[in-house]
Backbone as CSV, one residue per row, in Angstrom:
resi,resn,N_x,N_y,N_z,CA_x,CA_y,CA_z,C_x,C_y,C_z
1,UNK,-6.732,6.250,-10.988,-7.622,5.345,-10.308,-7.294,5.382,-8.817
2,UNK,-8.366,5.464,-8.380,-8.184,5.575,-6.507,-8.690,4.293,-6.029
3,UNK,-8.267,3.678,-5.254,-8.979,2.427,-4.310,-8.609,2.315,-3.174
4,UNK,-8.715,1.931,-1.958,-8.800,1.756,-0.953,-8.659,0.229,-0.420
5,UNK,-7.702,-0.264,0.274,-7.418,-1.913,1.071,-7.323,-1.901,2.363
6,UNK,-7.680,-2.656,2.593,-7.445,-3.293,3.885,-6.079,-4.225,4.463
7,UNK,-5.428,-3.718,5.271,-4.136,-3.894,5.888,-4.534,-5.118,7.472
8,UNK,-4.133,-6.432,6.532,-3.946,-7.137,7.866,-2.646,-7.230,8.181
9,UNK,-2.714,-7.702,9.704,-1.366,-7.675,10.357,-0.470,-6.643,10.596
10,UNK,-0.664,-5.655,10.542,-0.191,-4.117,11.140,-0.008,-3.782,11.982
11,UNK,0.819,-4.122,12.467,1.124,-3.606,13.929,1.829,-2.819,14.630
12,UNK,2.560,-1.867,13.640,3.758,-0.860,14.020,3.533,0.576,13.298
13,UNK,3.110,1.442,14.593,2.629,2.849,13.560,3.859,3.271,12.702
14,UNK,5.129,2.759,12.956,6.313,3.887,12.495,6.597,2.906,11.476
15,UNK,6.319,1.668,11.476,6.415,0.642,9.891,5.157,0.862,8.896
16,UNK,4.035,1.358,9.309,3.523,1.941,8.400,3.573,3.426,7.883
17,UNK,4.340,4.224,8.412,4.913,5.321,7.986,6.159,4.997,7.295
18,UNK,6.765,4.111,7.334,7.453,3.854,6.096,7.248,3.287,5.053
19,UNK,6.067,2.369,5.426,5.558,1.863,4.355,5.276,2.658,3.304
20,UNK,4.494,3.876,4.067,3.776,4.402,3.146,4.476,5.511,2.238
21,UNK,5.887,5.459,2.516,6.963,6.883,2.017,7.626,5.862,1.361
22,UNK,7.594,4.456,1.342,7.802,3.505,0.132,7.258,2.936,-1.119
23,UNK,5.840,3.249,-0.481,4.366,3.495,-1.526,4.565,4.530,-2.473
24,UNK,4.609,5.591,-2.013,4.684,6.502,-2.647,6.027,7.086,-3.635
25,UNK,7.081,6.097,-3.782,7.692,6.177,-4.275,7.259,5.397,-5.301
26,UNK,6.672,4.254,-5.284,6.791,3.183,-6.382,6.106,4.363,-7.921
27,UNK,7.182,3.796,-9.116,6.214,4.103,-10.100,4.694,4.222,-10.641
28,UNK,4.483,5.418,-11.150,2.590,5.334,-11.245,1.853,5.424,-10.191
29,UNK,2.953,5.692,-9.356,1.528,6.142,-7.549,1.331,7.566,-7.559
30,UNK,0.131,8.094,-7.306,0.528,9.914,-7.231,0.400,10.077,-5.630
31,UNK,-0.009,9.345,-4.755,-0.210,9.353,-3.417,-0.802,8.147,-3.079
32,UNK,-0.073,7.821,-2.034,-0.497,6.860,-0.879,-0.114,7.103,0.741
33,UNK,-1.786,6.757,0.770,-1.598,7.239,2.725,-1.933,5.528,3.337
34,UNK,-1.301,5.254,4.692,-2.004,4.230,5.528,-2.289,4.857,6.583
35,UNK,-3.808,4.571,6.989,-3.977,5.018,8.493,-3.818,3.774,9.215
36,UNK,-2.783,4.035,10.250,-2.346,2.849,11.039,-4.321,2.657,12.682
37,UNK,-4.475,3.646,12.741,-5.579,3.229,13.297,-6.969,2.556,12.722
38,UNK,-6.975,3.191,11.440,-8.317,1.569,10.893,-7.775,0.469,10.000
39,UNK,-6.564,0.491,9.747,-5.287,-0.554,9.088,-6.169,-0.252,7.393
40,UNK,-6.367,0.764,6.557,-6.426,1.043,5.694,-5.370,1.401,4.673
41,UNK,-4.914,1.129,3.368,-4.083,1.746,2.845,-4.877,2.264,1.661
42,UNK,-4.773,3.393,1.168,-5.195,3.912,-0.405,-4.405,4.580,-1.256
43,UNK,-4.689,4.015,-1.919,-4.038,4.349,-3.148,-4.742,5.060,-4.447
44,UNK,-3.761,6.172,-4.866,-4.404,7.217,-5.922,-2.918,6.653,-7.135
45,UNK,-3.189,5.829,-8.451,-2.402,5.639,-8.769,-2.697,5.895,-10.451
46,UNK,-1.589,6.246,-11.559,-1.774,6.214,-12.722,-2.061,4.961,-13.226
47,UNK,-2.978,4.326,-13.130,-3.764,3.188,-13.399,-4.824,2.973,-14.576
48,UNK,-4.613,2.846,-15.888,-5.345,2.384,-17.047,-6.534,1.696,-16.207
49,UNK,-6.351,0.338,-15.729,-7.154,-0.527,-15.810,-6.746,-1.480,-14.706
50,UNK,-7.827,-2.179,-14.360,-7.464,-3.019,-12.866,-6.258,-3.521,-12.897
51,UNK,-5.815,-4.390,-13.783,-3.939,-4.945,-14.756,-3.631,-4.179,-14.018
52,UNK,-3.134,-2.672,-14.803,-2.241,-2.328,-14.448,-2.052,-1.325,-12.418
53,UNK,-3.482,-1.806,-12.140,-3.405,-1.266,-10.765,-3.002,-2.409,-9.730
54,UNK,-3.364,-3.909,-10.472,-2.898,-5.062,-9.750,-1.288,-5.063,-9.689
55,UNK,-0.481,-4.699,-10.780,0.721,-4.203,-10.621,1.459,-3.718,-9.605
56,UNK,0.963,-2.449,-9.218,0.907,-1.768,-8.385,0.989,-1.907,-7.038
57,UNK,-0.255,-2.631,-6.889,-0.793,-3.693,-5.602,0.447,-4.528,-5.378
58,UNK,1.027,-5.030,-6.198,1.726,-6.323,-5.914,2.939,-5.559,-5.321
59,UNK,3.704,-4.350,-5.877,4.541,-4.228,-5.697,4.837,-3.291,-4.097
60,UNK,3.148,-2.505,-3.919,3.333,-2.223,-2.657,3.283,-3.681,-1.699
61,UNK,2.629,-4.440,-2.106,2.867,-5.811,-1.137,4.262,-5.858,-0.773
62,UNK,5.120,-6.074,-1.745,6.378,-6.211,-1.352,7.324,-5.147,-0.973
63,UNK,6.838,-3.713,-0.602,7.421,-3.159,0.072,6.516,-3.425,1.523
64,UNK,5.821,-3.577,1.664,5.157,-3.738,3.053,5.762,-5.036,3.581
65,UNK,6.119,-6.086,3.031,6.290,-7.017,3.927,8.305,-6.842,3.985
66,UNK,8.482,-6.430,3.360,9.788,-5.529,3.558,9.892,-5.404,5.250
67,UNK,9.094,-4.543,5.672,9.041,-3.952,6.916,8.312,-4.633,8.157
68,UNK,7.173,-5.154,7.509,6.482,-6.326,8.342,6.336,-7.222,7.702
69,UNK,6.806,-8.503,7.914,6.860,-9.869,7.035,5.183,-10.019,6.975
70,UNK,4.553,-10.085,7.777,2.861,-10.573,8.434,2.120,-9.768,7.129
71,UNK,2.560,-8.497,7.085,1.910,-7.579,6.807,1.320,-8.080,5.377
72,UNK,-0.115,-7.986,5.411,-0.686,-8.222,3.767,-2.166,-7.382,2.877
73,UNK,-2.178,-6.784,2.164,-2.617,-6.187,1.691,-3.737,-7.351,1.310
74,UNK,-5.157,-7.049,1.730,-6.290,-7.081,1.430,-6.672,-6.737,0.088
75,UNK,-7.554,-7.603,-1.140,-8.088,-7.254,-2.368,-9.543,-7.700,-2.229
């Protein structure tokens, strides 16, 4: 399953390059990119069903605010 969010509060190109090499670690992701210029993040993830992509979601949340507290993933 692929989807696409919206990244408020982003404000550091080199914290979303880690974000996103933290994304892509999490279990069940096969790729995740953020473009720090339209504050997008997407995600291509082994995802059954919205469940288990909300999973997912949650847990990149908490690597993002890892790096930027502000930082919050759009649903």
């Amino acid at each position: 399953m692929r989807k696409s969010f919206k990244l408020e509060n982003l404000d550091c190109a080199n914290c979303a390059a880690k974000m996103e090499a933290g994304i892509n670690e999490l279990p069940g992701v096969n790729k995740a990119s953020i473009s720090f210029m339209t504050s997008k993040l997407m995600i291509d993830a082994d995802a059954a069903d919205e469940e288990a992509l909300a999973a997912i979601v949650d847990a990149a949340q908490a690597v993002c605010t890892s790096y930027e507290k502000d930082c919050r993933i759009v649903r």
